[in-house]
N, C-alpha and C positions, 0 to 999 in steps of 0.2 A: 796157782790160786791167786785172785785177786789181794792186793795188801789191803790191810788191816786202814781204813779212813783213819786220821788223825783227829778228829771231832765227832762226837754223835749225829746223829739220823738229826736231819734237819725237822725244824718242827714243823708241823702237820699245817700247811696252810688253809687256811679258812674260806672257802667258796660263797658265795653270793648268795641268795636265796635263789632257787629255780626259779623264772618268770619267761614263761614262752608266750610269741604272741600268736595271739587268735582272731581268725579273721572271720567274717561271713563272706558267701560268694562275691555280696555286690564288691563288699569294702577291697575285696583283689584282686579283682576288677580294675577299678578305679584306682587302685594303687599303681601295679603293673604296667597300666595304659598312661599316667602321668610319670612314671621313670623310665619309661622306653620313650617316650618322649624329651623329656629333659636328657636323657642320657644321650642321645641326638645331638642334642644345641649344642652340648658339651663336650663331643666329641670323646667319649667314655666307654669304656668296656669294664663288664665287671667277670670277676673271678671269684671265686666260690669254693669253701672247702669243703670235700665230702660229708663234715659233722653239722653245716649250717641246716635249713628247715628244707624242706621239698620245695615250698614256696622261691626261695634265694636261688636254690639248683637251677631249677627251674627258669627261672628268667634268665638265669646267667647262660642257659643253652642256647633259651628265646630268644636271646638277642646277640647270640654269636660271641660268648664270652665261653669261659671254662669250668670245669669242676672238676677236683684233682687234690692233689696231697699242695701240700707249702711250696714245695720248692717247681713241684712242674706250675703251679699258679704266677711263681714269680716269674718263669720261665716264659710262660705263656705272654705274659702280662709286657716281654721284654720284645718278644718280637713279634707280638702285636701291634700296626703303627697310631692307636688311640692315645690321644694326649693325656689321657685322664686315666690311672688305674681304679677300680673301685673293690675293694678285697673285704669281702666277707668269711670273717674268719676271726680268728686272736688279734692281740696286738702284734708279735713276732713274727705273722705273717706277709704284715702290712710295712712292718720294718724291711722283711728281706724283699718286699715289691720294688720298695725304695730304694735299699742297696743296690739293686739289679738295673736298676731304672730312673738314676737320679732324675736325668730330666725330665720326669714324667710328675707331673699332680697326680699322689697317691691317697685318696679317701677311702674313709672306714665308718662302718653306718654307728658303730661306739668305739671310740678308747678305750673306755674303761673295760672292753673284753679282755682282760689279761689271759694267763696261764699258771695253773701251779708249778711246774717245772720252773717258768721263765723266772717266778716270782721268787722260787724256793734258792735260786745263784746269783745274787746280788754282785753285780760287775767289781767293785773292789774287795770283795771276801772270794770272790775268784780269782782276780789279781794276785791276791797275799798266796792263795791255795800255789797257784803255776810258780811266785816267786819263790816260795819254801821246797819243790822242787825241780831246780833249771838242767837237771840233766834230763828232765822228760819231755816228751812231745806230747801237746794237749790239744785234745780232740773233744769239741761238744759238737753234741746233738742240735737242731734244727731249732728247737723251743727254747731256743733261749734269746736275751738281748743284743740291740746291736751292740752292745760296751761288752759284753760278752764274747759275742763274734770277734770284735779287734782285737780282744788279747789271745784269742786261743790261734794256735797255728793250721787246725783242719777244721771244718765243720760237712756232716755227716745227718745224714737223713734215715731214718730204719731201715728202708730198703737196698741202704748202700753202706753201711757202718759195717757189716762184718766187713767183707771185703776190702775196704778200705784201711780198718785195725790187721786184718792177716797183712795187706802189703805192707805196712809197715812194721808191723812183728817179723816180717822175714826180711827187711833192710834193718832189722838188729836194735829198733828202738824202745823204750820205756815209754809207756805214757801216762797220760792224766785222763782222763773221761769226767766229763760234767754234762747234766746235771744229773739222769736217770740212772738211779743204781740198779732198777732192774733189768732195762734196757742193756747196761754198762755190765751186769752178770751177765747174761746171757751171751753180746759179744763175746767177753773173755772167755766163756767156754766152751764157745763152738772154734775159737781162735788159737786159744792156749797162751795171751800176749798177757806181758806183765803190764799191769792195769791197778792204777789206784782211781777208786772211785768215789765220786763227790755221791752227797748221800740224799738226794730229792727225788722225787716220784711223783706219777700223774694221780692225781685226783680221783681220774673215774675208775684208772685200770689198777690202782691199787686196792679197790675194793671189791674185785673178782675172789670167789669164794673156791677153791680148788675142792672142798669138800661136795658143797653143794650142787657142783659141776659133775662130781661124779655123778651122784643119785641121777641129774638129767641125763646126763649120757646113756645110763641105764633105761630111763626111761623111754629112750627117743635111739634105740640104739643101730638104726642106718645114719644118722646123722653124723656128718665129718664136724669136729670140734675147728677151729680159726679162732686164731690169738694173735694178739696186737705183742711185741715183743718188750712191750713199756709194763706189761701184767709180771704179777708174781713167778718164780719161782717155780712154785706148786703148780698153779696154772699151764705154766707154760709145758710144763713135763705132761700135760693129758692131751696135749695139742696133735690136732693131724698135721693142721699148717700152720705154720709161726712165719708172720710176714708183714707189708706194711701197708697201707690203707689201698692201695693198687695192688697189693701181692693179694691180699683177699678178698675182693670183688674178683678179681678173674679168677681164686679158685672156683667161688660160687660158680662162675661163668662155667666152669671147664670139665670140676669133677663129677664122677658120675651120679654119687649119694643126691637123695631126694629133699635131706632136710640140713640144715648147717643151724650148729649152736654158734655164736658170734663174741668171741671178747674185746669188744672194744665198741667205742661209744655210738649207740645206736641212728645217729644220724646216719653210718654210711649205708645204713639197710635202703633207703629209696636209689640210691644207685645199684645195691646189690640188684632190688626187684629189677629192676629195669634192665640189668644185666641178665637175669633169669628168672624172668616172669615166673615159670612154674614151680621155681621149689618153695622152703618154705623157710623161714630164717626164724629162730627162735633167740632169744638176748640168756647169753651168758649170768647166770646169777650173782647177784651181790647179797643173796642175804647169809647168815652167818651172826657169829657170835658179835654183839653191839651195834649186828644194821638195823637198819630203820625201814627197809622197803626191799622188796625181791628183787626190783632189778633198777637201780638209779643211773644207769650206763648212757648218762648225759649231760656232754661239759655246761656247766649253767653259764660259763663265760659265752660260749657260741653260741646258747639260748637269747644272749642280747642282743645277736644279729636279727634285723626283720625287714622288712617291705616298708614300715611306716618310717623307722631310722632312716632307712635306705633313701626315702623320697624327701625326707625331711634336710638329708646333709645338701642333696641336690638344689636341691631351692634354695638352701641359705647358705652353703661352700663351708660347714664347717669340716672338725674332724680331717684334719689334714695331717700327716705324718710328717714330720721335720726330723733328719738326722745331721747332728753335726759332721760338717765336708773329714775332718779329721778323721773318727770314729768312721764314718762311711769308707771313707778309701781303706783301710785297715780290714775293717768287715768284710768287704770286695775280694778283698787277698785270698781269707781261709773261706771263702764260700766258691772261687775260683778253682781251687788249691782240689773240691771236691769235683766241680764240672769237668775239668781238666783230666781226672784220672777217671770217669765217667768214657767219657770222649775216648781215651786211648787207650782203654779196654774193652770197650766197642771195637775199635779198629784193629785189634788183636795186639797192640803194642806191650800189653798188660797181660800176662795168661799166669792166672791162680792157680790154676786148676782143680783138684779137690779141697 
């Protein structure tokens, strides 16, 4: 079992108020047709997280950019040869652009897009976390900062964190996991690695209701369940697939069920449709004892991405990402440290097996 944290559940970080933007045909029109232009002058590709508006997806295809989880964005972003990265998405996303791509101009159509994860591990209260135990190896998640990155020695994405935590549970090591404690369960129990876990959670997937998921299931009951592995507990235990923002669009894509309940934040349903036009994708419940709404399964940080920001940084250059060279080189190291064992477990160098 996981050890016992040394400090209480971090406190419940505070989200934004919800503000998506809304356009009329002409206004994205008009929008669209002035950023694929200026994106032009400026020698710019933009990249796109699956959770941004159909709108952002959209153009970022339109114009030969990408749409994808964090890390294949920065990816994308790195051996694309456009001078200009333009990352819609969090702030964390737009840092690992940078890391990945110093010499590249990295813009972001808001800053102020945080994350509650990123927000909930504040870079010296990790620090103290890793220095109070130096016989472990400390592994965060994707969502967190680049001050964050430099001190930890792996950084891991959903789709690649177990794996990652079993090779190293089987070369004999202890580690630290920041930030997602549900995330950070779930590894440790499909791993069995000793794991002490930092105590923060996402926003939107902490408020999946495992009860009221049953009733739908029953409701809707051809429907395959898909769980984002950042969800509860409970949740995760009624999953058919527990995976990470590419592991479920291609279930949609692949399985044969006609309707999929979805945990995790409903922006990736316009890639899902578009993955499989026909079925039918229904949102995961948040309502339950103290919710406020049946289903809120959407980050309101990503809600500040839009087409007007987007045109608006373009014209006046702001919203640029600056990482200190220090901190960057350091960050580089444990986001390597993942591509690296990526790479040579592709090539069979690495064999987990079960």
């Amino acid at each position: 079992m996981s050890l016992a944290f040394p400090v209480p559940v971090r406190p419940v970080i505070q989200p934004p108020p919800m503000v998506e933007e809304v356009l009329d045909d002409d206004e994205r029109a008009t929008l669209k047709a002035r950023i694929k232009t200026l994106m032009k002058q400026q020698d710019a590709v933009l990249v796109a997280h699956y959770y941004t508006s159909a709108d952002l997806q959209d153009l970022a295809e339109e114009t030969g950019g990408c749409v994808s989880d964090s890390l294949e964005m920065a990816r994308f972003g790195h051996a694309h040869p456009a001078k200009t990265l333009i990352v819609a998405g969090v702030k964390f996303m737009g840092e690992t652009a940078k890391i990945l791509n110093p010499e590249k101009r990295v813009l972001m159509p808001d800053l102020a897009a945080e994350c509650s994860l990123d927000l909930a591990c504040p870079a010296d209260e990790f620090a103290a976390f890793c220095d109070t135990h130096p016989d472990r190896i400390s592994v965060v998640y994707a969502n967190t900062s680049a001050a964050v990155k430099a001190r930890a020695d792996w950084v891991v994405t959903s789709g690649i964190a177990a794996r990652i935590v079993k090779y190293l549970h089987r070369q004999g090591h202890k580690l630290l996991w920041a930030p997602d404690r549900h995330l950070g369960d779930y590894v440790q129990r499909i791993t069995g690695a000793d794991m002490i876990l930092w105590q923060g959670s996402c926003v939107v997937h902490e408020a999946f209701k495992a009860e009221a998921l049953k009733k739908l299931r029953a409701e809707h009951p051809n429907a395959a369940v898909l769980v984002h592995p950042e969800s509860p507990e409970a949740v995760i235990a009624l999953a058919d697939v527990v995976g990470s923002t590419t592991q479920l669009i291609e279930a949609v894509r692949t399985l044969p069920n006609p309707e999929f309940i979805v945990a995790t934040d409903n922006g990736i349903f316009h890639k899902m449709h578009a993955a499989a036009p026909g079925k039918r994708l229904l949102e995961a419940p948040t309502a339950g004892e103290g919710a406020t709404c049946v289903s809120c399964a959407h980050c309101p940080w990503m809600a500040m991405n839009g087409l007007r920001k987007l045109a608006a940084v373009l014209e006046n250059g702001g919203n640029e990402i600056h990482i200190e060279e220090s901190i960057r080189v350091k960050a580089a190291v444990s986001i390597q440290r993942m591509l690296d064992f990526a790479a040579a477990e592709k090539a069979g160098q690495i064999q987990l097996g079960d």
